[in-house]
Every structure is written in structure tokens, then in C-alpha cells.
N, C-alpha and C positions, 0 to 999 in steps of 0.2 A: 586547603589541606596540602602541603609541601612534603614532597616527597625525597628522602635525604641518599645521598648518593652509598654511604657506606652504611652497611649493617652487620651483625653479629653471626657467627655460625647456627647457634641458639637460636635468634630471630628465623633464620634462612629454614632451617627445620620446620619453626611452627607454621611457617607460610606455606611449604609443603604439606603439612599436613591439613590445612585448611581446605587448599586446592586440590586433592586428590579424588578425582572421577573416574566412574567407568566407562568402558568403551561405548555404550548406550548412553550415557547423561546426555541430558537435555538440554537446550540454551539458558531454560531457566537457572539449572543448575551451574549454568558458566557464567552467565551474567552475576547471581549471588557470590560466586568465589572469587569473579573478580573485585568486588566490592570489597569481601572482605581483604582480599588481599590488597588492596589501595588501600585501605586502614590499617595497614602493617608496614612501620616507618623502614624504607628500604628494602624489602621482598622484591620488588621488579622496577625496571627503569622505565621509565614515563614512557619511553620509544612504544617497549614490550607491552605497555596496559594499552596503548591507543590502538596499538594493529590486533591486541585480541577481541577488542571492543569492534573495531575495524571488520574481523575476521564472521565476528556474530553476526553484524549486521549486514555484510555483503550477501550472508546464507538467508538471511532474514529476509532482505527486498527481494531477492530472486526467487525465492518463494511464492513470497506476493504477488509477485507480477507473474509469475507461471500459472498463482491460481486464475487471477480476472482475465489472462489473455487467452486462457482456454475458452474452446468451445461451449457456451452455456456458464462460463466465468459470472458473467455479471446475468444473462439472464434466468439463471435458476439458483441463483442466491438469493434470496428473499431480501437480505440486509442490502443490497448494492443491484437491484434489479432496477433500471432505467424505467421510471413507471410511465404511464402515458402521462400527456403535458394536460396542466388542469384546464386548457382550450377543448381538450379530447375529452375528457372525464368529462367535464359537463353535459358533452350530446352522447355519453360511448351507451346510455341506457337505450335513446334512440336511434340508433344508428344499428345498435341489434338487433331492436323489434322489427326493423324491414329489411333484415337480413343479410346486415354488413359486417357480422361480426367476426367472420375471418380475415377480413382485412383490417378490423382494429387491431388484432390477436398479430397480423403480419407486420403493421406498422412499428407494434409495441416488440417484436424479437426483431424487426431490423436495424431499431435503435440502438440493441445490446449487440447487437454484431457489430456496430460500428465502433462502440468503447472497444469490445473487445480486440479489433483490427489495431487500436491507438495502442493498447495497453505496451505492447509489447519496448515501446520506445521508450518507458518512464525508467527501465533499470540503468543503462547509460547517463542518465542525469542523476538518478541517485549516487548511482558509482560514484561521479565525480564530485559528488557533494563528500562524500566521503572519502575521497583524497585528502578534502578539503578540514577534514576534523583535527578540530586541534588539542591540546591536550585537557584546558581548560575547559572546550566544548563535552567531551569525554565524562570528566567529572561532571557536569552538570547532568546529564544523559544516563549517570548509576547512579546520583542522589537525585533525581529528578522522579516525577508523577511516572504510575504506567507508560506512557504515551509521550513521555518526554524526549525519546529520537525521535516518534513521527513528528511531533510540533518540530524538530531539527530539521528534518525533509520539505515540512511544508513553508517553512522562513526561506529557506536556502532555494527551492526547486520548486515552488508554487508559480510563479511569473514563466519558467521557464518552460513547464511543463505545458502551461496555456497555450504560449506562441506554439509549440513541438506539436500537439494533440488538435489545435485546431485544423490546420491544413489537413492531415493524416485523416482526421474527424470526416471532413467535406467530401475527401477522396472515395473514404469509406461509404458515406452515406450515397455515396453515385453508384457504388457497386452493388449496393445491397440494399437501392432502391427506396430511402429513407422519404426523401423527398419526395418521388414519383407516391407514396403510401400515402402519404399525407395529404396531398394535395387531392388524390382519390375520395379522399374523407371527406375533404373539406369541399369539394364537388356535390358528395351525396348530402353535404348538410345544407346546402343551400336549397335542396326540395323539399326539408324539414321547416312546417312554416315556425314561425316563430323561433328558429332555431338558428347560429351562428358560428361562427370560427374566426378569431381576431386573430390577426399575423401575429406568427411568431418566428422568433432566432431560431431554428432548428439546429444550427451548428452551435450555437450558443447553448444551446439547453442540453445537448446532449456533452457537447464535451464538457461541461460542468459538473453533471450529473457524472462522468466517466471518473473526472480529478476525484470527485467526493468520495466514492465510490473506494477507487485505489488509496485513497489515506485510509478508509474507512477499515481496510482490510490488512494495511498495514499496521494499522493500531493494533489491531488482535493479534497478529504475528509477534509484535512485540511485546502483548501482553504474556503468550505464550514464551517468547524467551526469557523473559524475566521468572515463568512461575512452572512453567509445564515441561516436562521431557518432550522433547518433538526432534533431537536428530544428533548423529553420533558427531563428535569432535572432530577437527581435524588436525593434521601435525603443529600450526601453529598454537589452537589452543591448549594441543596434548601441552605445549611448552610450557605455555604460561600459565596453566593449571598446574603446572607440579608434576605432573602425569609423567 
């Protein structure tokens, strides 16, 4: 789709009129008008469509990442709750019955404290991913699936996000005792006859569990700017919406 540099006063009006929001419209409704206005040959210059695209999704991941870095972010979200590792599930029935099950209960939120300590670092690499958007990227991202900036995010800032989150992870899990939890567990299972605990990555599982997590929640964000009111404009979209 090529977008031609000059257009008609005519044209310029209906593009206006396509894009005009109110002070409350939603992402979704701004992501829809920008669309349609990139299907109106010369309405806005490619600059103006990438930093409004730009503009949404900078609101978009600071969101997301403000939701999962709060307190109880990832562990009382049901969708992105760091669950125990299926080494844990297997014994966590007996491990209760002899009365260990606040400290599986402390294992399982010191995990989610630890994504949640990482979270905070994912928007810096988003950001700069989104420097990084080019106009073509752009179009693909308003004709694309629901979820076609986060598959953007995760091509671009998946590798990156690993190296950044794991140290952070390790840090985290020293503070809030992930490891000392674990190995507690894994102490009382060996008085369980017939019962075991095979080593596991715990830096590995959880910062995985944390990545998955933050796409996971990114996708909805995005699902929401595409279709749901969730938050007022701001002067650059007021622009590029016609507003």
C-alpha cells in the first residue's frame, strides 16, 4: 500500500472526518482510524502514521509492564502466575499432609516476586525496539492478527530480554529467598520414602515463565487497543486523528 505525497482538499476533509475522536477514545478506536486513514491515498505522511502507531504503543507496553511489575503482577493473575515447577507438583500433595505447606505456598510467591522485580526492565527494550519501527513494520502491525506488535516485540526483544532478566532473575531470587524455598522442599522430600526432587534450573524456569508471562499480557494490551476504550489520546494522536 503506497502512500502518495499529494492529495486533494476533498480527500483531506474525508480523512478528517474518518479520524475524529473524543477526548476518552480508546486505543482501539485509534488504532481503527488509523487504519483507516492509511487507506486514504495521501491523508498523512508516513512520518505522522509511524509515530502515531509509535505513540499507541509506547502507552501500550508501559502499561503492561506497570501491570506484571506491581506487587502481585504475576502472582495473582491466574493467566501469568509462575506456578510451581512439575518437580514440586508431584510431591506438593505430600509435602502438605506433613505439614509443609506454607512453605510451598512461600516458594510459589517468592517465584512471582522475582519476575515481578525483572519486569520493570522489559520497557527500555521495548522502547527501543520501537525506535526501531519502520514504516513497513507499521503496516504490517494495522493489517496484521490481534497480536501482530507483540509477535513484533517478541522477533525484535525476545533474545534480549533473556540475557537482561536473567541476571535481574538470580539477583531477585537471592533476595526473596527462591532458592533457600526450594532447596527447604527439597530437603523435606527426601524423608518422603519413595518420593523425589530432580534438579532443576530455577533461574531458567522462572525467567521463562516471567518472558511468557509479559508477552502474554502484552498480547491483551494490544488486543485492547485494537478493539476496547482503555485511555485518553494524547496531543500527538489528537494530530493524527484529525482531532
Amino acid at each position: 500500500m503506497k502512500l502518495r505525497k499529494t492529495t486533494s482538499i476533498g480527500m483531506i476533509l474525508i480523512s478528517i472526518a474518518l479520524c475524529i475522536s473524543t477526548a476518552d477514545a480508546g486505543f482501539g478506536d485509534l488504532l481503527n482510524n488509523l487504519k483507516q486513514t492509511v487507506g486514504i491515498e495521501g491523508a498523512l505522511p508516513e512520518s505522522k502514521i509511524i509515530d502515531g502507531l509509535k505513540e499507541a504503543l509506547y502507552v501500550g507496553t508501559e502499561k503492561t509492564v506497570k501491570q506484571v511489575a506491581s506487587t502481585d503482577g504475576y502472582y495473582k493473575n491466574p493467566e501469568i502466575k509462575i506456578p510451581l515447577p512439575e518437580t514440586v507438583r508431584k510431591v506438593e500433595k505430600a509435602l502438605k499432609m506433613i505439614g509443609f505447606g506454607e512453605q510451598v505456598e512461600s516458594f510459589e510467591l517468592s517465584m512471582n516476586r522475582a519476575a515481578e522485580k525483572a519486569a520493570p526492565q522489559a520497557k527500555a527494550i521495548f522502547w527501543e525496539a520501537l525506535k526501531q519501527l519502520s514504516f513497513e513494520d507499521a503496516q504490517k502491525i494495522l493489517d496484521g492478527a490481534d497480536d501482530a506488535a507483540t509477535r513484533y516485540f517478541e522477533e525484535k526483544t525476545g533474545e534480549q530480554l533473556e540475557q537482561l532478566f536473567k541476571p535481574i532473575i538470580e539477583n531477585a531470587m537471592d533476595q526473596v529467598a527462591v532458592t533457600r524455598n526450594y532447596q527447604a522442599l527439597e530437603s523435606k522430600v527426601k524423608t518422603i520414602p519413595f518420593a523425589s526432587m530432580p534438579d532443576l534450573d530455577l533461574n531458567r524456569y522462572v525467567t521463562d515463565r516471567a518472558i511468557t508471562g509479559l508477552f502474554h499480557i502484552l498480547a491483551e494490551e494490544e488486543r485492547k487497543i485494537r478493539t476496547d476504550p482503555a485511555s485518553r489520546v494524547t496531543t500527538l494522536l489528537k494530530e493524527v486523528f484529525g482531532k
